[in-house]
C-alpha positions, -999 to 999 in steps of 0.1 A, spaced: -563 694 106 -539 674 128 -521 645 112 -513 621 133 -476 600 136 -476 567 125 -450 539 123 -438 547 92 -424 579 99 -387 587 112 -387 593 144 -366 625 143 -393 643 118 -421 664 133 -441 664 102 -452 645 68 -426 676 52 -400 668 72 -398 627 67 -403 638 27 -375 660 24 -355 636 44 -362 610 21 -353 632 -13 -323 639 10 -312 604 5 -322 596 -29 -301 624 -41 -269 614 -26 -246 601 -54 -228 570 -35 -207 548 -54 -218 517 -63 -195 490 -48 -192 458 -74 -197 424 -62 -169 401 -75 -178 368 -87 -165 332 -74 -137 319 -93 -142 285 -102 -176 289 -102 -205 288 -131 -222 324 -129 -248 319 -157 -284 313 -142 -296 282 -127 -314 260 -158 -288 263 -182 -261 247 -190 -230 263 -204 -216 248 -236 -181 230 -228 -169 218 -263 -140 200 -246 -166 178 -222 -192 161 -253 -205 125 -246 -198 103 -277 -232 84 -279 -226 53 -300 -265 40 -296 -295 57 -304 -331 45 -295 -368 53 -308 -395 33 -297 -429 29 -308 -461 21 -280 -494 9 -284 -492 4 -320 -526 -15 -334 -510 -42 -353 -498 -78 -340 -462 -83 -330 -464 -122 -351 -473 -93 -381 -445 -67 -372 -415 -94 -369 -422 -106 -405 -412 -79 -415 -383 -67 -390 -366 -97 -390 -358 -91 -425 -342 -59 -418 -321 -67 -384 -280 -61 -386 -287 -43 -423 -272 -8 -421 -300 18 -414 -303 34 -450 -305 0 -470 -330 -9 -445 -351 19 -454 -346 10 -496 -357 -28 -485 -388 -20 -465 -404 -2 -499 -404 -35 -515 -421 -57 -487 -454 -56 -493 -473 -57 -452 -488 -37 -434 -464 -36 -412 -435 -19 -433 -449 20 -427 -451 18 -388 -413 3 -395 -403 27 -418 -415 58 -397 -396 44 -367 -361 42 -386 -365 78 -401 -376 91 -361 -341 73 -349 -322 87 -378 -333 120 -371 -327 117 -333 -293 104 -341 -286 135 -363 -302 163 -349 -290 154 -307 -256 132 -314 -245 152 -345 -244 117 -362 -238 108 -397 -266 82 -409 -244 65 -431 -224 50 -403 -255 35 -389 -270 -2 -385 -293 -17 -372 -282 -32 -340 -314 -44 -323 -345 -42 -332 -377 -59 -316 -418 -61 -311 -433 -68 -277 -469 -78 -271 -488 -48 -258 -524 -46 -242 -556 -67 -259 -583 -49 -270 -613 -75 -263 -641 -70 -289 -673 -96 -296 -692 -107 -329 -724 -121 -329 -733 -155 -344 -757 -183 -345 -783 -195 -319 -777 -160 -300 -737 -170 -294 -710 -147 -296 -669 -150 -305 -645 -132 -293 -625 -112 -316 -588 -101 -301 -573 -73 -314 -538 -68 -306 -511 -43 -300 -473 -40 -300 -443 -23 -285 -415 -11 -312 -381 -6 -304 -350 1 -323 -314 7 -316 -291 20 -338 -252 16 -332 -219 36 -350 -199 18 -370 -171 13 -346 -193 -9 -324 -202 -26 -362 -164 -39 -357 -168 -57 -331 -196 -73 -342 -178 -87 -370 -151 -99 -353 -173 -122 -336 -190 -129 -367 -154 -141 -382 -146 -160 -348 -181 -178 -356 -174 -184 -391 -139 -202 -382 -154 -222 -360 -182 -234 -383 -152 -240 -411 -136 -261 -383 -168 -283 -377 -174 -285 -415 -137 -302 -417 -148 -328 -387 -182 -337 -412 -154 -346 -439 -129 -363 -425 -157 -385 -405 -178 -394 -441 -139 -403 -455 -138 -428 -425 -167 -439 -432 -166 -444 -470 -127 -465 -463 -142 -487 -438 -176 -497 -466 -147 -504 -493 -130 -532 -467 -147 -568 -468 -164 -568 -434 -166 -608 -431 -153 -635 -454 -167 -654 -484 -189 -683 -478 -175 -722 -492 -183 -733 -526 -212 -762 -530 -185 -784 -544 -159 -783 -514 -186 -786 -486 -198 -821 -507 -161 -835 -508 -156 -823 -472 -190 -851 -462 -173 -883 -447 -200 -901 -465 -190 -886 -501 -221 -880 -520 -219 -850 -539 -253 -829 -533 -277 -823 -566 -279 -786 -569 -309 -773 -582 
């Protein structure tokens, strides 16, 4: 049987023998293998990961958890936020167990989600964390409809809400103090105005404002005619 060449063969080799023995030929040779040397200055670990520089960590002083689509009205949710805002993150968490709404275990399981991102990605310590902002927008309507007399129907609207939360360090706390003591001063300062205006005030009541009238027996001898005037 004759075997015909193909492309694939060498085109030295007469035969399928010939091309195989070549090829073992070359297998078999023992060349040394030449190492590549890598770029300095260069990251060689594979692309998608990130090598771990100790020296280059972000300090993250805010943290944020947010809650969507959550089926309770915001005018609910702020009753009970609004107690809550500026407090430090753990007392937060002991006053929400004593507020009696609805509202307080959505709260409470956004505050433990934003400690726990704060922990486990910032490496941050949750007692140096406040509450720095904290709010509840008005999401979607859900329009629903109840029947009623004379073949009517109301509309029923039942609302959602947006949470979100920031938590700050205490450094940024700080600053917010200072403010709060430039506030404070300033509200001293005004205080003083209130009392030195209502001492003013209580001087100026104290002074006769117009003089005393003339007796009933001096405006008789001051007549020309003379007559004193009966009084009654």
């Amino acid at each position: 049987m004759k075997i015909k060449k193909t492309k694939d063969f060498d085109k030295g080799a007469k035969s399928h023998d010939e091309a195989f023995k070549k090829a073992e030929s070359v297998l078999s040779e023992d060349k040394p293998v030449q190492k590549i040397s890598k770029p300095a200055g260069r990251d060689t670990q594979k692309k998608g990961k990130i090598s771990y520089q100790p020296g280059r960590e972000k300090k993250v002083k805010e943290v944020v958890a947010k809650v969507r689509f959550l089926r309770v009205s915001p005018r609910k949710v702020k009753l009970v936020i609004d107690v809550i805002r500026g407090m430090r993150a753990q007392e937060a968490l002991e006053r929400l167990q004593f507020i009696n709404k609805k509202a307080t275990n959505p709260v409470i399981k956004l505050l433990n989600s934003a400690l726990a991102n704060a922990e486990h990605n910032y490496k941050l310590n949750k007692e140096d964390l406040y509450i720095k902002k904290i709010v509840a927008n008005q999401g979607p309507t859900l329009h629903r409809w109840q029947a009623r007399a004379y073949g009517r129907a109301a509309a029923i609207r039942k609302r959602t809400s947006h949470l979100e939360v920031v938590l700050s360090a205490k450094d940024d706390l700080k600053e917010n103090t200072g403010s709060k003591a430039i506030m404070a001063k300033k509200a001293k300062s005004n205080v003083e105005k209130l009392k030195e205006v209502k001492k003013e005030k209580k001087s100026l009541q104290k002074e006769p404002s117009f003089a005393k009238a003339p007796s009933s027996a001096k405006a008789s001898e001051d007549k020309p005619d003379g007559k004193k005037e009966s009084i009654i």
